[in-house]
mmCIF file of the N, C-alpha and C atoms, coordinates in Angstrom:
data_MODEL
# 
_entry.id   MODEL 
# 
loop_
_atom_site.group_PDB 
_atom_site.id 
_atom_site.type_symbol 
_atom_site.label_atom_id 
_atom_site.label_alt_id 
_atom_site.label_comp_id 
_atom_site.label_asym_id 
_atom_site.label_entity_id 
_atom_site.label_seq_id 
_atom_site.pdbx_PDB_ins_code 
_atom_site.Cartn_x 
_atom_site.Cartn_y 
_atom_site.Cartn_z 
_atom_site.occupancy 
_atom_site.B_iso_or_equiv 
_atom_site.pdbx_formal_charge 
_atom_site.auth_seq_id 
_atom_site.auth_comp_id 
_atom_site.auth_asym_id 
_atom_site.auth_atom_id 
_atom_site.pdbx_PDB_model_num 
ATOM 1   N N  . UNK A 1 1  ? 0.846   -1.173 0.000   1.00 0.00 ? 1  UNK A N  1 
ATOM 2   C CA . UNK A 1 1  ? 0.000   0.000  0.000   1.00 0.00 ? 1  UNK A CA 1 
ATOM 3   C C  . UNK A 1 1  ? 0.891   1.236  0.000   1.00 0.00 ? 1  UNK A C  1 
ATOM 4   N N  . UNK A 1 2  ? 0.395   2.135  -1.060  1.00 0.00 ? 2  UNK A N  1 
ATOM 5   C CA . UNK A 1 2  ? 1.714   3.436  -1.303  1.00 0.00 ? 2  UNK A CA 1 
ATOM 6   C C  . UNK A 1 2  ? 1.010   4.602  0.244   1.00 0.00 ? 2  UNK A C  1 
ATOM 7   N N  . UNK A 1 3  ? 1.759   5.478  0.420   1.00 0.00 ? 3  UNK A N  1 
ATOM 8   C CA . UNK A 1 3  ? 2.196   5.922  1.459   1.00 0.00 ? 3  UNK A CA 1 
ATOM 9   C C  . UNK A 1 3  ? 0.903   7.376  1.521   1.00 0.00 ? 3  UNK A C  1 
ATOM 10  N N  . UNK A 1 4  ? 0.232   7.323  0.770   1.00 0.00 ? 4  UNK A N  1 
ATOM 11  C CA . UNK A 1 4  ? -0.813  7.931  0.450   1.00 0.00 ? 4  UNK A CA 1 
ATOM 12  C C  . UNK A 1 4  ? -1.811  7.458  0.531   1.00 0.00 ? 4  UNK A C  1 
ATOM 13  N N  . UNK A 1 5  ? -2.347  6.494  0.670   1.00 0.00 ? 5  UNK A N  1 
ATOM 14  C CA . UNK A 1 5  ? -3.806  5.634  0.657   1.00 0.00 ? 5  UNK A CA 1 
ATOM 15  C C  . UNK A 1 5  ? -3.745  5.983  2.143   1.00 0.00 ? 5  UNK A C  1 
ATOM 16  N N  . UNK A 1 6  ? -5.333  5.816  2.080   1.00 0.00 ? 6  UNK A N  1 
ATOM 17  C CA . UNK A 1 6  ? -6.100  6.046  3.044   1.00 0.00 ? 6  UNK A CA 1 
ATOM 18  C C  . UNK A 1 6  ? -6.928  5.124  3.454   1.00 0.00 ? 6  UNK A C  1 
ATOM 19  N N  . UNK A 1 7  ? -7.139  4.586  4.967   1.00 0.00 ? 7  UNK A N  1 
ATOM 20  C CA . UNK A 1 7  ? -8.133  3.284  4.858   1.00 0.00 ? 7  UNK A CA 1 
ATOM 21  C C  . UNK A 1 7  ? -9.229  3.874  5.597   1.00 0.00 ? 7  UNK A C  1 
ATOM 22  N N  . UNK A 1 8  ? -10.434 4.008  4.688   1.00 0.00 ? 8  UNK A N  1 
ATOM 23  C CA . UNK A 1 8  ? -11.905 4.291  5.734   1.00 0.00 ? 8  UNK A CA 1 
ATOM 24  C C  . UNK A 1 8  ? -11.923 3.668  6.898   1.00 0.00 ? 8  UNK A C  1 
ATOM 25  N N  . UNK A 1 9  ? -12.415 4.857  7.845   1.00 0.00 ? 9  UNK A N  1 
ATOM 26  C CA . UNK A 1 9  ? -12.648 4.593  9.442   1.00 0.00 ? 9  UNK A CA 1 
ATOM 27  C C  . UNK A 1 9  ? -14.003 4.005  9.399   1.00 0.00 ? 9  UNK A C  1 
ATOM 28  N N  . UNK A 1 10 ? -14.989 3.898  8.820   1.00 0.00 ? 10 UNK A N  1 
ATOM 29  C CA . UNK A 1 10 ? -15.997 3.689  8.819   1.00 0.00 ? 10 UNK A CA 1 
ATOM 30  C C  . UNK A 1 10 ? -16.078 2.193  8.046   1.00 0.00 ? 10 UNK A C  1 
ATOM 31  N N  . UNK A 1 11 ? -15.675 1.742  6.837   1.00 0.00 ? 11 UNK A N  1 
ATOM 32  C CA . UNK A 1 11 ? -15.819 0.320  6.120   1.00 0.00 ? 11 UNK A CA 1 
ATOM 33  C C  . UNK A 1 11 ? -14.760 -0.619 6.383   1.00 0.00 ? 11 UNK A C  1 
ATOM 34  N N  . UNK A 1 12 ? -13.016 0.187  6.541   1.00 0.00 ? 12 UNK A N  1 
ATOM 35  C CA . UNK A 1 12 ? -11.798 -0.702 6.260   1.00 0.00 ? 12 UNK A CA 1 
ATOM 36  C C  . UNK A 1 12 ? -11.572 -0.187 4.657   1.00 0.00 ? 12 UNK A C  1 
ATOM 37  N N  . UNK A 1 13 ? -12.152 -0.137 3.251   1.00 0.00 ? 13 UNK A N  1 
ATOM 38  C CA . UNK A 1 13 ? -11.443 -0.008 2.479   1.00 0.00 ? 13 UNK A CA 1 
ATOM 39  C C  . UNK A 1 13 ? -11.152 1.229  2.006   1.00 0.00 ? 13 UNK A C  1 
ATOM 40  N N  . UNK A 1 14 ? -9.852  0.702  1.051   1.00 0.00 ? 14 UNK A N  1 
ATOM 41  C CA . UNK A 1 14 ? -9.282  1.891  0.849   1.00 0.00 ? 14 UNK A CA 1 
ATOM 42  C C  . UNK A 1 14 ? -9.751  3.306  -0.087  1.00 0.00 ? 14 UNK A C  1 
ATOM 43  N N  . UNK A 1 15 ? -9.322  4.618  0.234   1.00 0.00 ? 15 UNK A N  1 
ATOM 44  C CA . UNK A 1 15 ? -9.962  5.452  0.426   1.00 0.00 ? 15 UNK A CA 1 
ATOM 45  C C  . UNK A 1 15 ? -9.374  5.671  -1.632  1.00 0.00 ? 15 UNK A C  1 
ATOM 46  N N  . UNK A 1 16 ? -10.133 6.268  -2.512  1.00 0.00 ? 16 UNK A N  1 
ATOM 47  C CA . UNK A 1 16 ? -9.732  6.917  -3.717  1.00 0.00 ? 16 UNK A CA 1 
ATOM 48  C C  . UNK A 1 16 ? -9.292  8.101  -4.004  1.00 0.00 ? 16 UNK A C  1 
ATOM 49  N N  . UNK A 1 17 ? -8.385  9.028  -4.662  1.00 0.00 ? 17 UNK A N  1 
ATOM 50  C CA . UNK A 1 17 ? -7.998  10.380 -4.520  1.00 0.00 ? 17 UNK A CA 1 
ATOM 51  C C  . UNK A 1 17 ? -9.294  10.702 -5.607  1.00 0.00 ? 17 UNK A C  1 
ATOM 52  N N  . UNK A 1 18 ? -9.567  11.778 -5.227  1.00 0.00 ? 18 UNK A N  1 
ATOM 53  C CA . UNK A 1 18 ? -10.277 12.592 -6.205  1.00 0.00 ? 18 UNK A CA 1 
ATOM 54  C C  . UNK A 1 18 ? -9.251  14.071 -6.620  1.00 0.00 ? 18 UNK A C  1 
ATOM 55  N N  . UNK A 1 19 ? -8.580  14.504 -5.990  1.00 0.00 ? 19 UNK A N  1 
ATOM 56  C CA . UNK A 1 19 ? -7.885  15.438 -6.338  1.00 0.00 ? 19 UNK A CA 1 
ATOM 57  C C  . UNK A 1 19 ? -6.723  15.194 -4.991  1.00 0.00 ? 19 UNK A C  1 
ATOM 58  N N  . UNK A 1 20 ? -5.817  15.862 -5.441  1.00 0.00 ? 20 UNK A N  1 
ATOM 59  C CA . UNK A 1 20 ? -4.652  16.158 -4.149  1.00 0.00 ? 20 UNK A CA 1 
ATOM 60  C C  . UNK A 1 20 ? -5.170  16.913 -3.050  1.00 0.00 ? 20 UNK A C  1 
ATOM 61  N N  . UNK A 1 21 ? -4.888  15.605 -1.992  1.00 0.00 ? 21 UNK A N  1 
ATOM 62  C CA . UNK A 1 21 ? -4.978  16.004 -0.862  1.00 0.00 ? 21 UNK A CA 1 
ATOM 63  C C  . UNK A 1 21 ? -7.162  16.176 -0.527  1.00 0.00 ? 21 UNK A C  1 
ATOM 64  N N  . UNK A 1 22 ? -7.414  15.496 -1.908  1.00 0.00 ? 22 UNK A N  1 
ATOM 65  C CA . UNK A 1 22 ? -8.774  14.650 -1.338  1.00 0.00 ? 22 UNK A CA 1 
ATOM 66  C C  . UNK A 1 22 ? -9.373  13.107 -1.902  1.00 0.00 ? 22 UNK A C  1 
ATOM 67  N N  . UNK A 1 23 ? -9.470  12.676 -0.574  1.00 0.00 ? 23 UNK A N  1 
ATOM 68  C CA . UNK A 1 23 ? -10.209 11.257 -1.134  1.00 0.00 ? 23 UNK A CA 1 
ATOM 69  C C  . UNK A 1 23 ? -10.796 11.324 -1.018  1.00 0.00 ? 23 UNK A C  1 
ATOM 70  N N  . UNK A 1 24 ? -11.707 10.194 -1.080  1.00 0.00 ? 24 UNK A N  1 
ATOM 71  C CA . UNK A 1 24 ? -13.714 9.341  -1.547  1.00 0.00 ? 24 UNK A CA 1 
ATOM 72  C C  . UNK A 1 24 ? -12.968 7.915  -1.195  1.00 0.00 ? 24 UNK A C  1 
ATOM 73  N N  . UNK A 1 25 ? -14.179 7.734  -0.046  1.00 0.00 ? 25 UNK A N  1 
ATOM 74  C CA . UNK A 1 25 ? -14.706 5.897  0.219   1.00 0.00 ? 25 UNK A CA 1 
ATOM 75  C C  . UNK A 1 25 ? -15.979 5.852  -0.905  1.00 0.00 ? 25 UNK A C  1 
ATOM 76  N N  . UNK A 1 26 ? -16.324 4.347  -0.635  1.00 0.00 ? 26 UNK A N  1 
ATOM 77  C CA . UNK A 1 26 ? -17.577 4.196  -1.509  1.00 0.00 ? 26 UNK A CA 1 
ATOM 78  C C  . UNK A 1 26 ? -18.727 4.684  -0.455  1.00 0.00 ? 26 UNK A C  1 
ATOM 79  N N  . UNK A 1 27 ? -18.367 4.094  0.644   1.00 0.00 ? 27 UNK A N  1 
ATOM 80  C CA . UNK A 1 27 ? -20.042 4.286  1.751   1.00 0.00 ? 27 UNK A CA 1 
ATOM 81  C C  . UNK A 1 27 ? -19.943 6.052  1.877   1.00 0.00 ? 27 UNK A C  1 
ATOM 82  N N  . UNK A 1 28 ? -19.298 6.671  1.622   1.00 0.00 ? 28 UNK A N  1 
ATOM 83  C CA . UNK A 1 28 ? -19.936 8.434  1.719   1.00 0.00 ? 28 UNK A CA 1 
ATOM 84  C C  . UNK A 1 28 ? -18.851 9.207  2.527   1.00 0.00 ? 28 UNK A C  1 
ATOM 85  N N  . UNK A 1 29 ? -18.072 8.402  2.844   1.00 0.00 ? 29 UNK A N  1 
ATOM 86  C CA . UNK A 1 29 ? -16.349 9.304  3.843   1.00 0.00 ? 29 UNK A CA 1 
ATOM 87  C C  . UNK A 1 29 ? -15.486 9.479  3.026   1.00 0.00 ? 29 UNK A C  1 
ATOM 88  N N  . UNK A 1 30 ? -15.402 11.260 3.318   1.00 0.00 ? 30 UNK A N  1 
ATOM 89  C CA . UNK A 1 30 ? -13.996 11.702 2.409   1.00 0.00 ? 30 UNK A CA 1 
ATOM 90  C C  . UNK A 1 30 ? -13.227 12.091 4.190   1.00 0.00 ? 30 UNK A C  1 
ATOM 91  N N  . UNK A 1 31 ? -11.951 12.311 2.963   1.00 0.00 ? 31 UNK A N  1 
ATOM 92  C CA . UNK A 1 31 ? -11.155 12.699 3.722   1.00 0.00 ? 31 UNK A CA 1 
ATOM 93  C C  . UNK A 1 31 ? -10.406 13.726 3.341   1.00 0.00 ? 31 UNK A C  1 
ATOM 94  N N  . UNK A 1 32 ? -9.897  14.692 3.959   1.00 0.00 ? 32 UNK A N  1 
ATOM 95  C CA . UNK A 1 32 ? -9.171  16.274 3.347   1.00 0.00 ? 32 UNK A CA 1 
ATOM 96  C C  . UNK A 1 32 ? -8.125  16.314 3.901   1.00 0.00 ? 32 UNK A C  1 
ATOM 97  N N  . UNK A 1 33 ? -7.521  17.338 3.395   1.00 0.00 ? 33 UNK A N  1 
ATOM 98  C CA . UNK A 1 33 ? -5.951  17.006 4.658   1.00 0.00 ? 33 UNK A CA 1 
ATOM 99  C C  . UNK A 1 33 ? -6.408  18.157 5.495   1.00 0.00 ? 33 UNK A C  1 
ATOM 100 N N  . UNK A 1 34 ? -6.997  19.154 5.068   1.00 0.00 ? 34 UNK A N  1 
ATOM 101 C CA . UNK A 1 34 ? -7.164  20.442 6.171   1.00 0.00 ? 34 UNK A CA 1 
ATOM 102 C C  . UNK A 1 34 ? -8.004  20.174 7.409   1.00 0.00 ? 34 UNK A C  1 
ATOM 103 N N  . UNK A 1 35 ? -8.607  19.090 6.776   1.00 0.00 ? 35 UNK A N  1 
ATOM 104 C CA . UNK A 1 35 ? -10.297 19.099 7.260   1.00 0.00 ? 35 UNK A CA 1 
ATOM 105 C C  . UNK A 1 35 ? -10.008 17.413 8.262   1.00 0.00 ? 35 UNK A C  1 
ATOM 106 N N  . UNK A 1 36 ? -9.613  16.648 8.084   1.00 0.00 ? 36 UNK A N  1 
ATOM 107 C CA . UNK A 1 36 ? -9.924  15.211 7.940   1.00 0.00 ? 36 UNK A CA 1 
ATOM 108 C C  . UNK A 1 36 ? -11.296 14.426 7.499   1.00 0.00 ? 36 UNK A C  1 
ATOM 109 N N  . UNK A 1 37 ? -11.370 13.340 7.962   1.00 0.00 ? 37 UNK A N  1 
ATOM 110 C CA . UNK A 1 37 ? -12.587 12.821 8.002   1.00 0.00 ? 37 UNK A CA 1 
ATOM 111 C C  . UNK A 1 37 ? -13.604 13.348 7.681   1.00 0.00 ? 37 UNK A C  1 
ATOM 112 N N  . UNK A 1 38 ? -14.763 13.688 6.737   1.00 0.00 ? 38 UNK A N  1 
ATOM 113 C CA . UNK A 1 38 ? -16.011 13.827 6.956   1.00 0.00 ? 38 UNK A CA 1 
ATOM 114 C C  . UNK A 1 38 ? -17.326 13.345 6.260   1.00 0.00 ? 38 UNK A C  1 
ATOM 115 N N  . UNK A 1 39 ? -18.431 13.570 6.532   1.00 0.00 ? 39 UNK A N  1 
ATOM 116 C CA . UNK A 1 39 ? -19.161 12.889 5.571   1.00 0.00 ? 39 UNK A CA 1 
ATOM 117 C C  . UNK A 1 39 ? -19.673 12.935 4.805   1.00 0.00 ? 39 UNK A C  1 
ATOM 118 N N  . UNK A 1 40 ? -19.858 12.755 3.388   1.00 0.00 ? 40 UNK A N  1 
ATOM 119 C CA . UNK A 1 40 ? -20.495 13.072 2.019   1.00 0.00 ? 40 UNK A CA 1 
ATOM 120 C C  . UNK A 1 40 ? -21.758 13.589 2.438   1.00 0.00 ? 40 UNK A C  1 
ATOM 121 N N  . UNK A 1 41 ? -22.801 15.068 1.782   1.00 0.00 ? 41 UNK A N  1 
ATOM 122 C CA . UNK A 1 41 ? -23.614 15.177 1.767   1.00 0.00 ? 41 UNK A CA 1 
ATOM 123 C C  . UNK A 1 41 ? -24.000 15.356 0.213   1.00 0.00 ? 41 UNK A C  1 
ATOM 124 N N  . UNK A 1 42 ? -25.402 15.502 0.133   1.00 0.00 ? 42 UNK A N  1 
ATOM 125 C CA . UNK A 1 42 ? -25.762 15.744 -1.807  1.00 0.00 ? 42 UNK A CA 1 
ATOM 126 C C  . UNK A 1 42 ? -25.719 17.005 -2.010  1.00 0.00 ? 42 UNK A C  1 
ATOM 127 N N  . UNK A 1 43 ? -25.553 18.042 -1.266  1.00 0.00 ? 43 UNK A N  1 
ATOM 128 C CA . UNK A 1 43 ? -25.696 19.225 -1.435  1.00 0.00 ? 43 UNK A CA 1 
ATOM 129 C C  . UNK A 1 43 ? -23.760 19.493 -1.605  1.00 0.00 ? 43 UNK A C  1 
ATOM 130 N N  . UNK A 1 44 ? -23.038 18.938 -1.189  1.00 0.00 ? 44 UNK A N  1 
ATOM 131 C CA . UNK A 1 44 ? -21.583 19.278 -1.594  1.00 0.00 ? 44 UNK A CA 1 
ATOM 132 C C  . UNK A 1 44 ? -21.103 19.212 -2.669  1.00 0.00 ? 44 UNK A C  1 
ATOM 133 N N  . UNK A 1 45 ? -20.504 20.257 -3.450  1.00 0.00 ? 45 UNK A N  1 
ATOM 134 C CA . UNK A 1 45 ? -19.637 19.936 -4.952  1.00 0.00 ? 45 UNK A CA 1 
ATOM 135 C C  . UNK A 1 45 ? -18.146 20.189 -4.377  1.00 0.00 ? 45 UNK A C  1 
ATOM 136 N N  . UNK A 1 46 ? -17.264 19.287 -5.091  1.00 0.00 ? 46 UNK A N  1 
ATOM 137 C CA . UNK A 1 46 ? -15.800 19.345 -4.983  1.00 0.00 ? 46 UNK A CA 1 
ATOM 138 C C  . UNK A 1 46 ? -15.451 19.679 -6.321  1.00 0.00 ? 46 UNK A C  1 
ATOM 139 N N  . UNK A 1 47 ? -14.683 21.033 -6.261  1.00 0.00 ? 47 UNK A N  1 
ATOM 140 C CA . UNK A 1 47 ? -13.727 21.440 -7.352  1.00 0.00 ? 47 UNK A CA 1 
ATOM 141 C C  . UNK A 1 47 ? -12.700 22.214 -6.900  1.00 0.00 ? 47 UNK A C  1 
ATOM 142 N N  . UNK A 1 48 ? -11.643 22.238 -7.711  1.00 0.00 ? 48 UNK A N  1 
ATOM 143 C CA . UNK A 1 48 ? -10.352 23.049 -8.069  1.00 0.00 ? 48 UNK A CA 1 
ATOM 144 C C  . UNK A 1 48 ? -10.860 24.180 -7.949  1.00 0.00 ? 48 UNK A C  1 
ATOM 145 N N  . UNK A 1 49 ? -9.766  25.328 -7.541  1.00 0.00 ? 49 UNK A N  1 
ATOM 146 C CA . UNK A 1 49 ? -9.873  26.920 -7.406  1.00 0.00 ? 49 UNK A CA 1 
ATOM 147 C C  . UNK A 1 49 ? -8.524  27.172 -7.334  1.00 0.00 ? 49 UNK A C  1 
ATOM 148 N N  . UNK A 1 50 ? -8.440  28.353 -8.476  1.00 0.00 ? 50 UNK A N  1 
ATOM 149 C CA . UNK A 1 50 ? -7.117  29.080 -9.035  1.00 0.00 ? 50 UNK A CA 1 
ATOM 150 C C  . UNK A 1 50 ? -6.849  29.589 -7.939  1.00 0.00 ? 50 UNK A C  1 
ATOM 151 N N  . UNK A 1 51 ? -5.222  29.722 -7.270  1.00 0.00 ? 51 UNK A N  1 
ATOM 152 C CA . UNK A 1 51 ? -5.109  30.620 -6.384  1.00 0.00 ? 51 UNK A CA 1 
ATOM 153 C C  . UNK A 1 51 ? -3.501  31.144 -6.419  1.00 0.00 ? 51 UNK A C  1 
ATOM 154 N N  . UNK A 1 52 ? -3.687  31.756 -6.627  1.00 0.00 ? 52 UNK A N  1 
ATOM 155 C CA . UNK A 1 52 ? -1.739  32.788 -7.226  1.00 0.00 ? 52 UNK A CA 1 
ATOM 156 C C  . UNK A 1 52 ? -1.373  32.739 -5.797  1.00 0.00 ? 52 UNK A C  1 
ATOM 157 N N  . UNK A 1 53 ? -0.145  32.088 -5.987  1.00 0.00 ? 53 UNK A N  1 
ATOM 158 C CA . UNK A 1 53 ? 1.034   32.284 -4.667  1.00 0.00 ? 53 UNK A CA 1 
ATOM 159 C C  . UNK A 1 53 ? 2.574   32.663 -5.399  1.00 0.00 ? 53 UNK A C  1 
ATOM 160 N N  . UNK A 1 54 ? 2.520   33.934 -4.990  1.00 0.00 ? 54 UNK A N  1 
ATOM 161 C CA . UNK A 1 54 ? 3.783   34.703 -5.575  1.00 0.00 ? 54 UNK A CA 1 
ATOM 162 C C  . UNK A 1 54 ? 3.528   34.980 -7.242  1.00 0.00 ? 54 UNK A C  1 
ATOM 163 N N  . UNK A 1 55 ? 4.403   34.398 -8.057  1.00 0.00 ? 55 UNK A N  1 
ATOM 164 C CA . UNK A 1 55 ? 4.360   34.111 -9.439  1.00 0.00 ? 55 UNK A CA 1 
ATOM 165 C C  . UNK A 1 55 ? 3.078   32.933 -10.066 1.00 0.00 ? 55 UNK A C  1 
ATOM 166 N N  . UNK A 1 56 ? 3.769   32.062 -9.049  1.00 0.00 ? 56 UNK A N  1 
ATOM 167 C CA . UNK A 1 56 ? 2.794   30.737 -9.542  1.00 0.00 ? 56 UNK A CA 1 
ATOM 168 C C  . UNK A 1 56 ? 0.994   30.609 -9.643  1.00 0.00 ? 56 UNK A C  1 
ATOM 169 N N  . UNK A 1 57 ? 0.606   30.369 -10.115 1.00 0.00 ? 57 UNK A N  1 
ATOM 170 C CA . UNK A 1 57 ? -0.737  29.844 -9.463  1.00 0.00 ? 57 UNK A CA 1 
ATOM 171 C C  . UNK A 1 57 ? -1.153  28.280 -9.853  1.00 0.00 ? 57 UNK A C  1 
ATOM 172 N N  . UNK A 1 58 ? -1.553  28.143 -8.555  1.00 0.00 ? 58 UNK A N  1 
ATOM 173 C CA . UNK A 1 58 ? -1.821  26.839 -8.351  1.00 0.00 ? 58 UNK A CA 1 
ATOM 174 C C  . UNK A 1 58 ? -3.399  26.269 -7.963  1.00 0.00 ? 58 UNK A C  1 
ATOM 175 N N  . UNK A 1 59 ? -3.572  25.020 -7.975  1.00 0.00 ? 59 UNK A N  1 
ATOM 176 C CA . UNK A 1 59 ? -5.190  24.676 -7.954  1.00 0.00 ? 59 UNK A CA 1 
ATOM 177 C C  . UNK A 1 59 ? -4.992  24.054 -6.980  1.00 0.00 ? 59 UNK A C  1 
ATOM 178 N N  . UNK A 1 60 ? -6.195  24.442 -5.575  1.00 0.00 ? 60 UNK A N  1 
ATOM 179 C CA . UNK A 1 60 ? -6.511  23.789 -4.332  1.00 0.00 ? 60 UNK A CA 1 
ATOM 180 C C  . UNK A 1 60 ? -7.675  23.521 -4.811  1.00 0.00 ? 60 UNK A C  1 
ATOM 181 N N  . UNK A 1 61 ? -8.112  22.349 -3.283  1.00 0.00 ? 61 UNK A N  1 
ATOM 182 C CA . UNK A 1 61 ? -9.256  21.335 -3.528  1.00 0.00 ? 61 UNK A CA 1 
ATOM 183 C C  . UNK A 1 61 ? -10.034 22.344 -2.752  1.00 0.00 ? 61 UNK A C  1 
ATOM 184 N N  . UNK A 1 62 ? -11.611 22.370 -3.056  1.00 0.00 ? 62 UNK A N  1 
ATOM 185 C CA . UNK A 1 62 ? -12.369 23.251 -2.104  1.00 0.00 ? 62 UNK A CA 1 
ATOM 186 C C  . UNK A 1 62 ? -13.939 22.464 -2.111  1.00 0.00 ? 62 UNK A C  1 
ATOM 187 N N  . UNK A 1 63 ? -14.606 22.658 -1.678  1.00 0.00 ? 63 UNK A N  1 
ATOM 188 C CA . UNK A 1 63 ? -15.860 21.971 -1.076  1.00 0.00 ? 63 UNK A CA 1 
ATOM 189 C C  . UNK A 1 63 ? -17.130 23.025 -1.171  1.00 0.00 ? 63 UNK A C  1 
ATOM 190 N N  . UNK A 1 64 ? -18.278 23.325 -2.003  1.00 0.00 ? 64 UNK A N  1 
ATOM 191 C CA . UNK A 1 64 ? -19.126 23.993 -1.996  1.00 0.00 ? 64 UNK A CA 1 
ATOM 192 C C  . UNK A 1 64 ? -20.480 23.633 -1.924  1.00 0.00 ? 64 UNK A C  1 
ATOM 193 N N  . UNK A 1 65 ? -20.987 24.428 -1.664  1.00 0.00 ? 65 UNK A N  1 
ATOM 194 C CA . UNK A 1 65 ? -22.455 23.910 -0.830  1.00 0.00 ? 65 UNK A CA 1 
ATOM 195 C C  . UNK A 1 65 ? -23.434 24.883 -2.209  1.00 0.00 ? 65 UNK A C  1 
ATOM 196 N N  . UNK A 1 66 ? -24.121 23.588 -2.664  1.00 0.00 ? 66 UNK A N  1 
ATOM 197 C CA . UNK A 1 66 ? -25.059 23.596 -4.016  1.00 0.00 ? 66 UNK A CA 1 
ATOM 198 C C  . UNK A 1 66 ? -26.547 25.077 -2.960  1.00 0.00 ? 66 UNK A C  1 
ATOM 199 N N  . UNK A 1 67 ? -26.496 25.473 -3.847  1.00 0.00 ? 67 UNK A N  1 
ATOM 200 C CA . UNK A 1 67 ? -27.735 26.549 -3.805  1.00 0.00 ? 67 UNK A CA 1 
ATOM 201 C C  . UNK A 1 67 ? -28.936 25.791 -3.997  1.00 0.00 ? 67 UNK A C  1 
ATOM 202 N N  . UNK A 1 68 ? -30.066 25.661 -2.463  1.00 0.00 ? 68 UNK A N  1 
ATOM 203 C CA . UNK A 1 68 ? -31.185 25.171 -4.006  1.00 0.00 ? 68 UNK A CA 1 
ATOM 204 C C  . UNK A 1 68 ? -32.110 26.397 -3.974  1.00 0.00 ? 68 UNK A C  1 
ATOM 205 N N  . UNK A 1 69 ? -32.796 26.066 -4.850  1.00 0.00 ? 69 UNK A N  1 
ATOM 206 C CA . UNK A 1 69 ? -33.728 26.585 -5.811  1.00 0.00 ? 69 UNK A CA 1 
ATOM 207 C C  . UNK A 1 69 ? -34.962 27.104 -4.724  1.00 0.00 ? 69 UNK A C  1 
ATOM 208 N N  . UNK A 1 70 ? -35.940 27.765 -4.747  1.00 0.00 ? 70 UNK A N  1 
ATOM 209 C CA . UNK A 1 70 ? -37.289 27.933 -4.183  1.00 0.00 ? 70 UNK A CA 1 
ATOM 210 C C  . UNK A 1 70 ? -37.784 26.883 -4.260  1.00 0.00 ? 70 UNK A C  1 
ATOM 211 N N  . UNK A 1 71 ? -38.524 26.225 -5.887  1.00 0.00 ? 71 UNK A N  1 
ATOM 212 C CA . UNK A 1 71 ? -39.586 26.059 -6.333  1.00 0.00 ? 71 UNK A CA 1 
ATOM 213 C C  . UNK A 1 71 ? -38.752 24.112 -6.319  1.00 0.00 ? 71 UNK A C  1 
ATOM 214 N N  . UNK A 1 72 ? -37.324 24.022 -5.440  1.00 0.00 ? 72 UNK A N  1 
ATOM 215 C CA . UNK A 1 72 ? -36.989 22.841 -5.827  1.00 0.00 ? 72 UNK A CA 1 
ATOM 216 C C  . UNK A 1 72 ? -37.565 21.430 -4.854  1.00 0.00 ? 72 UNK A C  1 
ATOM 217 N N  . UNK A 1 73 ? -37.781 22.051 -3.920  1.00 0.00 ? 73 UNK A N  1 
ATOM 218 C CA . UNK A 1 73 ? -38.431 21.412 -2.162  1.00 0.00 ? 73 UNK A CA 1 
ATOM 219 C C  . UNK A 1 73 ? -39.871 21.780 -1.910  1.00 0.00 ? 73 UNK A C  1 
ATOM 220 N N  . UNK A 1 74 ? -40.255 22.075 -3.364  1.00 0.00 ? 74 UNK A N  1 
ATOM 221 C CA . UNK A 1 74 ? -41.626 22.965 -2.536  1.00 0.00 ? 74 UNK A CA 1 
ATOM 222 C C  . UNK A 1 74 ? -42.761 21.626 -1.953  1.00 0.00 ? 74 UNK A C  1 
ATOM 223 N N  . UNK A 1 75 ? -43.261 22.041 -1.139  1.00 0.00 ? 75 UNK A N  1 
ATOM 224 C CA . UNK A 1 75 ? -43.765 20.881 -0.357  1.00 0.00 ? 75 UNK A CA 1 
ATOM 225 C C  . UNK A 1 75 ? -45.594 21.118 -0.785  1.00 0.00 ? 75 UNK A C  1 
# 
C-alpha cells in the first residue's frame, strides 16, 4: 500500500484520490488534509480553485455547498 492511501474509518477499504490532498470511500467518507474525516452530503460539490502564490498559481481542492432553488423542495 503506497504511502498515500487512506483506509476508511468507517468500512476498512481503501480510500480513492479525487484530487490532491482529497479522497472518496464508496459508503460516503472523504477525507481532506485540512479538514480530515467527513461525511459526504448531496448538497456538496468538490472542485479546483485558481489561487496565485507569488508568481505561480496553483489549484486547491475546495468543497461547496449547491444553492437550491425555491420552487426545488416545494412541499
Amino acid at each position: 500500500m503506497s504511502k498515500n492511501s487512506k483506509i476508511c474509518p468507517n468500512c476498512g477499504r481503501k480510500m480513492k484520490q479525487q484530487f490532491i490532498g482529497l479522497q472518496h470511500c464508496k459508503c460516503g467518507i472523504s477525507w481532506k488534509h485540512d479538514m480530515g474525516y467527513f461525511e459526504r452530503t448531496n448538497d456538496m460539490v468538490f472542485a479546483l480553485q485558481r489561487v496565485k502564490i507569488g508568481k505561480k498559481v496553483k489549484q486547491m481542492p475546495i468543497i461547496r455547498i449547491k444553492e437550491r432553488k425555491e420552487n426545488e423542495y416545494a412541499e
